[in-house]
N, C-alpha and C positions, 0 to 999 in steps of 0.2 A: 718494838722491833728496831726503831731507827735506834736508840742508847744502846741495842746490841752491837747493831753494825758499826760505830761508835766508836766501842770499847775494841770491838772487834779487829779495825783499821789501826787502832792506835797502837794496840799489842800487836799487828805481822810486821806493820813498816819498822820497826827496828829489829826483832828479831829476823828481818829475810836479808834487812841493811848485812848484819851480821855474817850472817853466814854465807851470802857473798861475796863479803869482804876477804873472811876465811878462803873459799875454796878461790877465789885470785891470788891471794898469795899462796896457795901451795901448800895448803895444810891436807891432811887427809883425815875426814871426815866418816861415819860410821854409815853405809848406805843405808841404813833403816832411818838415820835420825834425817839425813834427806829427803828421803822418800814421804817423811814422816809432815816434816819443813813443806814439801810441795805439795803434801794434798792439804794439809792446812792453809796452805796459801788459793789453793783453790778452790777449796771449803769458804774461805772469807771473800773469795770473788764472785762467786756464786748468791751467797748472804747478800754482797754488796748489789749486784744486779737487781734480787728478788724486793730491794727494798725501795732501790731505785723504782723497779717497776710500779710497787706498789704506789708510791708518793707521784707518782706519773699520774696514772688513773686517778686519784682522787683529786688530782687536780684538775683534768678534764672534768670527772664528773660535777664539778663545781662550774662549768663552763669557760676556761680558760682553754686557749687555742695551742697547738702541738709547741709550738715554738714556748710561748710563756711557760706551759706546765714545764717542759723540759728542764727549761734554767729555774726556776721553782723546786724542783723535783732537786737539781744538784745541787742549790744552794741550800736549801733541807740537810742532804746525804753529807755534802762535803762541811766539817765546819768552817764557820765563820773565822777564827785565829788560822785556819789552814790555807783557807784563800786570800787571808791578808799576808801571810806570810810568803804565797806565789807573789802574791802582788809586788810585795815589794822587790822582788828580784826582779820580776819584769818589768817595772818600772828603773830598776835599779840600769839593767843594761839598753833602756830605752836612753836614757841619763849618760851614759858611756859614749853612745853614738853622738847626742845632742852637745854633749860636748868635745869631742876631737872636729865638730862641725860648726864650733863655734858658736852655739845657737843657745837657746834659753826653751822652757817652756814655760807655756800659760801666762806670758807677758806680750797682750794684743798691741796693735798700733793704738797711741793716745794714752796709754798706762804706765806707769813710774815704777820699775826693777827697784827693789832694796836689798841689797846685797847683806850676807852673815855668814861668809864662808872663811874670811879673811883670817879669824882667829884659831881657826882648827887644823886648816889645810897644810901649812908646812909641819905641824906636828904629824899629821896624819900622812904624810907625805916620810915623813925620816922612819917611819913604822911599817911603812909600806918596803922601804932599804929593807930594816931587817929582816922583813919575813920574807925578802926575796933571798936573801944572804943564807937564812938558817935554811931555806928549801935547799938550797946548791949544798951547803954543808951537810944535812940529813944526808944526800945523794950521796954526796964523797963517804962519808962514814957508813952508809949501808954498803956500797959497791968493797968497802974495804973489810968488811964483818962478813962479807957474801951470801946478802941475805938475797932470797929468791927475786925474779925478775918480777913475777906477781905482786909480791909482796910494796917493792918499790915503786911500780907501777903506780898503786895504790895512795901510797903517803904523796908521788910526787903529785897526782890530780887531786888530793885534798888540800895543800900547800897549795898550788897554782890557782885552785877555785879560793880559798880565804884571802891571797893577793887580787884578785878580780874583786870579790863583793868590796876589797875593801876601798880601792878605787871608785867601785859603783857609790857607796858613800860618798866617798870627796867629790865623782861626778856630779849628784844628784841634789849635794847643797850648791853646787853653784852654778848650776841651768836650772833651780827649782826656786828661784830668792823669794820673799816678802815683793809682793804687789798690791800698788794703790791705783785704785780708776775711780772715777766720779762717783761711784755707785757705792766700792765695800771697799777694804782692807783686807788682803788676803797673807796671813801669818802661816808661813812654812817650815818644815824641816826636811830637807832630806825628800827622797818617798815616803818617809815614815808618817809625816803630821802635813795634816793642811784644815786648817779655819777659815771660814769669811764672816767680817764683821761688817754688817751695813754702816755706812758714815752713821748716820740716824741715830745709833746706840751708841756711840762715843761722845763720850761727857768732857773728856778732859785727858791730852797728851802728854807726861813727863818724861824728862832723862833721870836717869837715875843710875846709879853706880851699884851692881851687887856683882860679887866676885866669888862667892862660896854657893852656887844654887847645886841641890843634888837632886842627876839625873837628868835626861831628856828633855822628857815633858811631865811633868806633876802637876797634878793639883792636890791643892790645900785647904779647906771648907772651900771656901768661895775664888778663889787664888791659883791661876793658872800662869805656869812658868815655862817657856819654851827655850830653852839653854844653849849657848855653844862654848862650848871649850870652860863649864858651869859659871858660866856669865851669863847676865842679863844688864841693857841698860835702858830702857823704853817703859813706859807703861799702858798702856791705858785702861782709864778708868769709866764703865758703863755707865746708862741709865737705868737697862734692866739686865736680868740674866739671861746670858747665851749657853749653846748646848754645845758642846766637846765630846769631839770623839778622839781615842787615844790611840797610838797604831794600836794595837790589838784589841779594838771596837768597844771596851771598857765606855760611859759615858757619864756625864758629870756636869753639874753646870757652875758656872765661871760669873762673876761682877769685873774682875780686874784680871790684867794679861798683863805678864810680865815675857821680852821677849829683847833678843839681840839682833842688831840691826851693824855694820860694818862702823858708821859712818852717821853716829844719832844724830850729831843736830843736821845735817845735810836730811833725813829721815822728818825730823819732826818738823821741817820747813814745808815737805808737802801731806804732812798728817794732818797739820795744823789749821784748823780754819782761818780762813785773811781776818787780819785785826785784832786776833789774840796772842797772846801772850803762851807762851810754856814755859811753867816754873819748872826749875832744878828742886832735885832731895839730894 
């Protein structure tokens, strides 16, 4: 029953996205295939309840308390890539706020910020120009074609939300940086990735030059790479294997992290344990 509900959720959310979209702009639509659209949609809210309820109860009867099975029960229903994908908006416009406020997070008193935002931001920033540019021009070109006020409506709040996440982005690398405390190394990107590595498990700090990394975050047999602007210049190398989790909760495990830091040797001065050395590659 839950793989129905599932398949179920995954097939209305875009077909009701759709036909939304449709009847805002002004199209006229067949009242059967509506009527058709809304009890399907309440057919799969219904489904979705009964299933809910079900994974409720069997969580109580396992002896878990209203409040546990509850969140139990959703994180069952809802999947896992669905609620990391809220996550990251809402962390994304948590990141918006933190920074017009000047602030950082998850960087206590006593802990060392390492910034990596430095290399992407004015790119991501002239990208940001154009897709405010090409919204205003869409507008001018629709208003001149006379396409319906629905219809524009439409394009101008998907255009002003792609301008916002994409801010939320360049907020969220630079109130989310790389953190060291006596304890771990905490390797970030974005909302999207966060690792903590106990000092304990680092064997060995280098700077290193790579300029051609593709993607994000990758791993490679044992080889984890956390990118900006598909740069990396830090390494460190384990003693044993650590566990990764990837934004979309994929997991993997890692010996070596390759990852960008603003500012490496400024970086590996307080990565570095006092009295050693970090070789260059």
């Amino acid at each position: 029953m839950l793989r129905i509900a599932h398949a179920a959720l995954f097939a209305m959310v875009p077909v009701e996205l759709l036909l939304a979209v449709l009847l805002v702009s002004g199209v006229s639509l067949p009242r059967p295939l509506v009527a058709t659209a809304g009890a399907a949609a309440v057919a799969v809210l219904i489904l979705e309840a009964a299933t809910l309820y079900r994974l409720f109860g069997a969580e109580r009867r396992g002896g878990a308390n209203r409040r546990t099975a509850l969140r139990a029960s959703c994180s069952q229903l809802v999947p896992d890539q669905v609620r990391r994908l809220v996550g990251f908006d809402v962390k994304g416009m948590v990141s918006l706020a933190l920074w017009v406020a000047r602030r950082h997070h998850g960087v206590p008193y006593g802990t060392t910020a390492i910034s990596y935002s430095r290399a992407q931001t004015s790119t991501m920033m002239i990208f940001v120009f154009a897709m405010v540019v090409e919204l205003v021009v869409a507008e001018i070109l629709l208003r001149a074609l006379g396409a319906p006020v629905g219809l524009r409506t439409v394009i101008l709040v998907a255009d002003a939300y792609s301008v916002l996440i994409v801010l939320a982005v360049i907020a969220a690398s630079i109130t989310r940086p790389h953190v060291v405390s006596a304890e771990e190394v905490r390797i970030r990107y974005g909302a999207f990735f966060d690792l903590r590595v106990p000092h304990a498990q680092i064997a060995q700090v280098r700077h290193i030059r790579n300029f051609n990394e593709n993607g994000m975050v990758k791993v490679e047999d044992d080889r984890l790479a956390v990118a900006v602007a598909s740069q990396t210049n830090l390494i460190l190398e384990l003693t044993e294997p650590i566990t990764v989790v990837r934004p979309l909760g994929r997991r993997a495990e890692t010996r070596t992290i390759r990852f960008f830091a603003d500012d490496p040797r400024a970086a590996i001065r307080v990565l570095q344990p006092r009295g050693e050395h970090a070789p260059e590659s």
